[in-house]
C-alpha positions in Angstrom: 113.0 134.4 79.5 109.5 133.2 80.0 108.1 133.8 83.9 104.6 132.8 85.0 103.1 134.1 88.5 101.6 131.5 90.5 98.8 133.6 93.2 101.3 136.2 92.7 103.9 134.9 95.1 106.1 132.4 93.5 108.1 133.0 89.6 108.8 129.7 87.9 111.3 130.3 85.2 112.2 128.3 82.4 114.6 129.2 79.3 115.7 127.4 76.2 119.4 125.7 76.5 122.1 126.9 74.2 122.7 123.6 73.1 120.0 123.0 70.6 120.5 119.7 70.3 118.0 118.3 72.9 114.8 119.0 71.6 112.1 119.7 74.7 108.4 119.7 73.7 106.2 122.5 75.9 103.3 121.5 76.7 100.2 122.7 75.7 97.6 121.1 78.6 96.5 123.5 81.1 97.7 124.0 84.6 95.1 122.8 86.9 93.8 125.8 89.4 95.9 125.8 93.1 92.7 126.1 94.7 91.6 122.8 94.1 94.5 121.2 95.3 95.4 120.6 99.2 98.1 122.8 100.6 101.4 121.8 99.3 104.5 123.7 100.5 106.6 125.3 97.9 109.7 127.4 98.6 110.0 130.5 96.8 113.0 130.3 94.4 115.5 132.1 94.7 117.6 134.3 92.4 120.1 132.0 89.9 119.4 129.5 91.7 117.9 125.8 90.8 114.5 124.7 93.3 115.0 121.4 92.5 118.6 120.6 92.9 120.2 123.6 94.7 122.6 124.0 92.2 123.7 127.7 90.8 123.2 128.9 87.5 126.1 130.6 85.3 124.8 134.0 85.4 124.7 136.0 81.6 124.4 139.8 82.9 124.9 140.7 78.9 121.5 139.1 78.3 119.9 139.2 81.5 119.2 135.4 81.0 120.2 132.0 83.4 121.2 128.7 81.6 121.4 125.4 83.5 124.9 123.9 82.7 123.1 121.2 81.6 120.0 120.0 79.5 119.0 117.6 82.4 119.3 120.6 85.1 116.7 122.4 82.6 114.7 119.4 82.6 115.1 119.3 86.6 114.9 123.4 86.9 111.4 123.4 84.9 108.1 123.3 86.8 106.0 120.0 86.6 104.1 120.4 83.5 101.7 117.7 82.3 101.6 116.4 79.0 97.4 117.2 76.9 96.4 113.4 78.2 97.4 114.1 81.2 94.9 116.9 81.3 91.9 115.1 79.8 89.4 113.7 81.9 90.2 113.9 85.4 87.3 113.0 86.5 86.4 109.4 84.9 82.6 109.6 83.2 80.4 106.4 82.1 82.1 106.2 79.1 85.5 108.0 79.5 87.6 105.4 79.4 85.3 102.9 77.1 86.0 100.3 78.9 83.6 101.7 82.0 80.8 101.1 80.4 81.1 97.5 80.6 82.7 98.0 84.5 79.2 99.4 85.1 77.1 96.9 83.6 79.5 94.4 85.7 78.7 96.2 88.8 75.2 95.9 87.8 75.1 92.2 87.3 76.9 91.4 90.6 74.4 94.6 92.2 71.1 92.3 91.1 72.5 89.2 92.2 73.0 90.7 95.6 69.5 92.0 95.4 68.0 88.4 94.7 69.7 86.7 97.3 68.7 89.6 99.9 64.8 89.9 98.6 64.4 85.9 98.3 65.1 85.6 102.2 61.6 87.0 103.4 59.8 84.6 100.8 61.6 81.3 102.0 61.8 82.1 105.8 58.0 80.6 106.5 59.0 77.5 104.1 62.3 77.1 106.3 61.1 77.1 109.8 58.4 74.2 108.3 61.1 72.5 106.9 63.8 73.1 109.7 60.7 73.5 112.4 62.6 76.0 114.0 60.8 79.3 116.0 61.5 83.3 114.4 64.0 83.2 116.8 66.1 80.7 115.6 65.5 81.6 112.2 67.0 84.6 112.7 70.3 83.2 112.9 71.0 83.2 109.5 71.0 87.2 109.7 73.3 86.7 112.3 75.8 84.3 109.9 75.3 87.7 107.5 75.9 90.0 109.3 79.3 88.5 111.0 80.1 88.0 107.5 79.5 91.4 106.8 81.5 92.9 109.7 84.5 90.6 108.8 84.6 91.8 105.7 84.9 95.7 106.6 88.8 96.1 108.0 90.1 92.9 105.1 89.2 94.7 101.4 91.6 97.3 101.6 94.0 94.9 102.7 92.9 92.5 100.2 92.9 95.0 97.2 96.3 95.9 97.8 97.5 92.1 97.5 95.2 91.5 94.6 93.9 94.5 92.4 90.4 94.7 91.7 89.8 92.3 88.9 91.1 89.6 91.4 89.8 91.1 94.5 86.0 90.6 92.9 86.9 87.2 91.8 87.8 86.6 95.4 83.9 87.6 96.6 82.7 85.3 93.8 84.4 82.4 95.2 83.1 82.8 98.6 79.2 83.6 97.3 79.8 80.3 94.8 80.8 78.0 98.0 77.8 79.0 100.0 75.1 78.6 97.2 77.0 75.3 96.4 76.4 74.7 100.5 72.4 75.7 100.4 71.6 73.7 97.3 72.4 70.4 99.1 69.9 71.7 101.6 72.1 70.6 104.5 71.4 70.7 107.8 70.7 73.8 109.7 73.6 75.0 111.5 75.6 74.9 107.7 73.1 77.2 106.4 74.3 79.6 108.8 78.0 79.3 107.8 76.6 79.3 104.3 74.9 83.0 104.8 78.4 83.8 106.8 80.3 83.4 103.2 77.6 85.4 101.6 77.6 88.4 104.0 81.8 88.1 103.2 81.1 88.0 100.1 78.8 90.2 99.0 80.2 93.0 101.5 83.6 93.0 99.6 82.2 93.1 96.1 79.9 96.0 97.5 82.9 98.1 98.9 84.7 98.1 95.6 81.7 99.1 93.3 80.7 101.5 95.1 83.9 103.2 95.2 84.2 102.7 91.7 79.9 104.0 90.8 80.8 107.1 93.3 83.7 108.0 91.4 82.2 107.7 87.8 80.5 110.8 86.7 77.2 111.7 86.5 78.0 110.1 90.3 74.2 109.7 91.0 73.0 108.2 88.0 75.4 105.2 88.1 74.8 104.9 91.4 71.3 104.8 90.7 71.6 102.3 87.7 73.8 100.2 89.8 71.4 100.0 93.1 68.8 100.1 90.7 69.9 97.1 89.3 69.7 95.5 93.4 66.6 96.5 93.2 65.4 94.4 89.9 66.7 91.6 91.2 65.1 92.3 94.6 61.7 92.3 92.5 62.6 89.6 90.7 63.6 87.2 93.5 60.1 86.5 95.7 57.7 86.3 92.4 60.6 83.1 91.9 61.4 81.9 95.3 57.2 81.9 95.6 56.4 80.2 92.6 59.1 77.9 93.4 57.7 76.7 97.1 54.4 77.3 96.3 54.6 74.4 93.1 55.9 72.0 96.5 59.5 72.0 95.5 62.2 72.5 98.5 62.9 76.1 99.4 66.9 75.4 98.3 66.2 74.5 94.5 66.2 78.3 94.6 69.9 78.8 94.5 70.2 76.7 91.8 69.7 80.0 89.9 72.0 82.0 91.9 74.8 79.3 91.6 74.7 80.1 88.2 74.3 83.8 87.8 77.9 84.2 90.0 79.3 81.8 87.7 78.5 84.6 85.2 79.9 87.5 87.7 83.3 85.9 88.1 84.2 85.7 84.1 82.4 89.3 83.7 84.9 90.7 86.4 87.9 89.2 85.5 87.4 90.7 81.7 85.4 94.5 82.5 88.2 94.7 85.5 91.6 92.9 84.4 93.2 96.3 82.8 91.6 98.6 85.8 94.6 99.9 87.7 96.0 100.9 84.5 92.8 102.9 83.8 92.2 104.1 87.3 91.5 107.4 88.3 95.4 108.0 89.5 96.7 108.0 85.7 93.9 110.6 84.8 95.1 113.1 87.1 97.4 116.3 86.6 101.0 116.4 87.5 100.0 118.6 90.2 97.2 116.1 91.8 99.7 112.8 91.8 102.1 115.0 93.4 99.3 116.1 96.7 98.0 112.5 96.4 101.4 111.1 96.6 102.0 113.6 99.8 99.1 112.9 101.9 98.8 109.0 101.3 103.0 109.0 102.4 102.4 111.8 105.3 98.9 110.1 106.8 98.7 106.3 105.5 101.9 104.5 106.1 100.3 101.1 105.9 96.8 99.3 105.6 95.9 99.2 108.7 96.9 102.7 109.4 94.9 103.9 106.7 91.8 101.9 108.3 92.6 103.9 111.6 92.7 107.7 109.7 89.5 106.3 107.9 88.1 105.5 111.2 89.1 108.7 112.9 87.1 110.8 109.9 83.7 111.6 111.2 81.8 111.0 108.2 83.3 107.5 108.1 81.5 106.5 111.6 78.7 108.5 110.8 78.2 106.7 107.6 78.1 103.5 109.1 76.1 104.3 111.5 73.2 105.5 108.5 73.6 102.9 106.5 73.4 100.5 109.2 69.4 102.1 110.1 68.7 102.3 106.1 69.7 98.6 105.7 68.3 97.5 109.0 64.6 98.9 108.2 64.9 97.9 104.1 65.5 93.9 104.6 64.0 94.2 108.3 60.5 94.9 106.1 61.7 92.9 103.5 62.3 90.1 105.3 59.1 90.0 107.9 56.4 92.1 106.5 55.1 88.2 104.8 54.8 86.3 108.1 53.3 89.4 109.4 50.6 89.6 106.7 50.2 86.0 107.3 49.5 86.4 111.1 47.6 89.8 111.6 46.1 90.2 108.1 45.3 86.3 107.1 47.0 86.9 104.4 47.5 83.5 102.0 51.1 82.6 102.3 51.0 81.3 98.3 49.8 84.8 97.4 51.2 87.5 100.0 54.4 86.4 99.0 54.1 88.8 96.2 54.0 91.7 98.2 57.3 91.6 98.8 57.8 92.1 95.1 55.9 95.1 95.0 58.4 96.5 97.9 61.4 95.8 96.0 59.9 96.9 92.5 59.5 100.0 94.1 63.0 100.7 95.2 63.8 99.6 91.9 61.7 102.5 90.1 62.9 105.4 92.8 66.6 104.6 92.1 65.9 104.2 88.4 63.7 106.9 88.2 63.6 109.1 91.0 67.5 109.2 91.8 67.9 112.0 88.9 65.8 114.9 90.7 68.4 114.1 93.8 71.4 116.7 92.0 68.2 119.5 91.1 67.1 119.5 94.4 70.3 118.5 96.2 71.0 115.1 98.3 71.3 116.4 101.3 67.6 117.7 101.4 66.3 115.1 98.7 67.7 112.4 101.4 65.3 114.3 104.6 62.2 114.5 102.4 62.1 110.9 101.2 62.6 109.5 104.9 59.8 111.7 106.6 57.7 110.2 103.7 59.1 106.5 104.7 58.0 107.1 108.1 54.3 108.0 106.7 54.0 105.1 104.6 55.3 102.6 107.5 52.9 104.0 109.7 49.8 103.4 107.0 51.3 100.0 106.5 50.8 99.4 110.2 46.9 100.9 110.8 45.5 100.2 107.5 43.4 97.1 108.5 43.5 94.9 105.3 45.9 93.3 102.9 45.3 95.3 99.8 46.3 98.3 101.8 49.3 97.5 103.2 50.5 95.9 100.1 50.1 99.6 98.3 52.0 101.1 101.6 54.8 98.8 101.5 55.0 99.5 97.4 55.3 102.7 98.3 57.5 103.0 100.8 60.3 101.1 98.6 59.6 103.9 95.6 60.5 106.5 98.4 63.2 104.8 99.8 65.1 103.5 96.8 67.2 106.5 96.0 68.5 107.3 99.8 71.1 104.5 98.9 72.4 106.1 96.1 72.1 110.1 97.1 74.0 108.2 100.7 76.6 107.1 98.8 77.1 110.0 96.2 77.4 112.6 99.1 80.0 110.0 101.4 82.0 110.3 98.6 81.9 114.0 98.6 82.9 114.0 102.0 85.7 111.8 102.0 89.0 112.5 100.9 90.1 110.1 97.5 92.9 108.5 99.3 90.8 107.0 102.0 87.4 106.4 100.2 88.3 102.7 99.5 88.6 102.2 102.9 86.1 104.6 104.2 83.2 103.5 102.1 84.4 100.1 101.8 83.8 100.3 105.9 80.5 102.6 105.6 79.0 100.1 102.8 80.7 96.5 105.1 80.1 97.2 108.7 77.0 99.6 107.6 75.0 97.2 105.5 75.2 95.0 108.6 72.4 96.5 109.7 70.7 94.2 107.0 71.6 91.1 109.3 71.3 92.6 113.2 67.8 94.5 112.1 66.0 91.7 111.1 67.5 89.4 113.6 66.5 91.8 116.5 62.9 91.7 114.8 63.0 87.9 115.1 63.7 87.9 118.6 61.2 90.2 119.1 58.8 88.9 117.3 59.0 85.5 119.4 57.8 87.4 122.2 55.4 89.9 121.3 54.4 89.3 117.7 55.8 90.4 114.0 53.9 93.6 114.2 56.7 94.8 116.3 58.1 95.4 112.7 57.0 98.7 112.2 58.0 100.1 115.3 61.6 99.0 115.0 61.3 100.0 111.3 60.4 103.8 112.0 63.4 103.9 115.2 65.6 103.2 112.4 64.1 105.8 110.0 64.8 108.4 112.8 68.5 107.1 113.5 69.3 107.5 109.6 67.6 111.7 109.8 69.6 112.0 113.3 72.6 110.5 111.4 71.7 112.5 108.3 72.2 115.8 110.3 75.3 114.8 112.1 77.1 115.2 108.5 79.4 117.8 107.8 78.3 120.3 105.2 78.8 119.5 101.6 82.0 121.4 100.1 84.0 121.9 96.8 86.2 118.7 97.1 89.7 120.0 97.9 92.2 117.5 97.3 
């Protein structure tokens, strides 16, 4: 008779059967450690008698031994064991299955289309109210479209990835970014260019929920999270230096989406391949016996249905508090983004065919700190990386504000991006953390939806602002949001072991 302890308090038995004619394989994997699981109740089992089925045992007092009458009761009687695969990898890595390394550069293609379409905005807006002869206020309206697009979005993925699956569920955000660049590259009137950036926030804010879930579960966690936003970033770089040279040769503002009509083109076939075989790959089938079992308990107990699972995401702290901090971080990064041209144009003199650059050098900055400066964030620890980089933010706004000339506030605003490219990702990597697995589609799908709508209401509140006072009302709003994200920053719980 072989007995194991488990803390001391409960003896699993198992025994051979008599019969050796059913063969039964032990398995050699490792029991994962109770203390990393949530509390699951056991019952202690009792003497010649079966846990699992109630049934009694014919007793052998010769030997001392118990056999079940049965080779199924034996099965039945054992403990859960788990075969070797089942033990390997239970945490997916970049390239653990193989397949995630192409899942990653997927997320990184749709990640840089994103970042074009949000960095080309500020470069065109001057070259849209000419065309449309609208004020900033009006203009603004298109933030509006995104960010009603965005909100939309938030309590619909989960929903939506449990009719579709993932592969299809991207595909689904493709089709709605394709029908609005389709929409803006027949430059139609004004009020459809509003709907247009409506399908775009939708869009985009589904595609974003999934991949971040998916970069946030895939170890090294910060790194891929990094590569990913770094990737927004490039093509946040990339975007002005095109939409510029585009308007500044005298060709309409909406040629521009020419090229993004055709990169999602590209995103929907790369999706469907990198993310067609995903459930079967997904985290669940890496986990022990053990883990499926808690899982299975708490997602039965606590999530009934969809929308009941958006209310226990909604009811976790971190999820509200998340929102709320991604909602300043996005407001302030596409609220510069987005003004800091018209406000070099009217308080600096700045040459509209040459300032547009600057916002290049904003967004080539957050493209180096999350390439680059993301990996200190697990050395010096998110949490405090996260404080550090927004105090220096705040600095750099400030100098972009009172330096007096161009040149100067072009270096500020360069780097302020390198500073605050890697709060995204560290966000992101310690939401995670804080969230249990069988909400954090839902939670960060919400924290990364309803959050990044901050992107739309930021810049539109700037606008209206702007119409009244002037576009150097920027950089106050900007550094009210930098404090929201440290007030939110400290409102976190403290970072633990994860225990489920």
């Amino acid at each position: 008779m072989a007995s194991s302890s488990l803390h001391g308090m409960f003896d699993i038995q198992s025994v051979a059967p008599t019969n050796p004619a059913p063969t039964y394989q032990k398995s050699q994997g490792k029991q994962p450690h109770i203390g990393v699981l949530p509390d699951i109740e056991l019952e202690p089992i009792k003497p010649g008698k079966d846990a699992s089925h109630g049934t009694y045992f014919d007793q052998q007092p010769k030997t001392g031994t118990q056999t079940p009458k049965t080779p199924n009761e034996l099965e039945m009687s054992c403990p859960p064991a788990h075969r070797q695969d089942e033990a390997v990898g239970l945490v997916q890595t970049w390239n653990n299955p193989p397949m995630n390394k192409w899942r990653i550069l997927c997320c990184c293609m749709i990640y840089f289309g994103n970042g074009l379409n949000d960095a080309v905005v500020g470069a065109l807006i001057p070259y849209m109210e000419a065309y449309y002869h609208n004020s900033h206020t009006i203009m603004s309206l298109v933030f509006v479209g995104n960010a009603v697009g965005f909100i939309a979005a938030a309590p619909l993925v989960t929903w939506v990835l449990a009719k579709l699956g993932r592969a299809k569920t991207l595909i689904y955000a493709e089709i709605f970014l394709i029908a609005a660049y389709i929409i803006l590259v027949c430059t139609p009137p004004f009020p459809l260019v509003i709907i247009a950036f409506f399908f775009i926030g939708y869009g985009a804010a589904t595609s974003l929920a999934l991949n971040n879930v998916f970069c946030a579960n895939i170890q090294p966690s910060s790194a891929v999270l990094g590569a990913a936003h770094g990737s927004y970033g490039v093509g946040g770089t990339i975007a002005p230096i095109i939409g510029t040279a585009i308007v500044s040769q005298g060709l309409i503002w909406s040629r521009f989406y020419f090229f993004l009509l055709g990169l999602r083109f590209c995103c929907v076939g790369f999706a469907a391949w990198a993310f067609h075989n995903y459930e079967e790959d997904s985290s669940d089938t890496l986990l022990t016996a053990l883990e499926i079992t808690a899982s299975r308990q708490n997602a039965a107990a606590e999530s009934g249905s969809k929308m009941k699972e958006l209310k226990l995401a909604l009811q976790n702290k971190v999820t509200i508090i998340g929102a709320l901090f991604i909602f300043a971080y996005q407001g302030a990064e596409v609220a510069v983004s987005g003004w800091i041209i018209s406000y070099l144009i009217n308080y600096r003199d700045g040459d509209p065919a040459k300032v547009g650059y600057v916002t290049a050098g904003f967004w080539a900055g957050i493209t180096i700190g999350r390439f680059v400066l993301t990996h200190a964030a697990p050395r010096i620890g998110e949490k405090n990386y996260v404080v550090g980089l927004t105090l220096g933010t705040m600095a750099l706004q400030l100098m972009a504000w009172l330096i007096p000339n161009v040149i100067g506030n072009a270096v500020a605003v360069s780097l302020l991006g390198l500073l605050l490219g890697p709060v995204y990702p560290c966000a992101q990597t310690i939401f995670s953390r804080l969230v249990p697995r069988y909400l954090q589609t839902t939670a960060i799908g919400f924290i990364g939806s309803a959050g990044s709508s901050g992107g739309a209401v930021a810049p539109f509140t700037t606008g209206i602002l702007a119409q009244a006072v002037g576009t150097w009302v920027l950089h106050p709003v900007a550094l009210v949001l930098y404090g929201a994200m440290l007030v939110c920053w400290f409102a976190l719980p403290r970072v633990n072991k994860r225990t489920e």
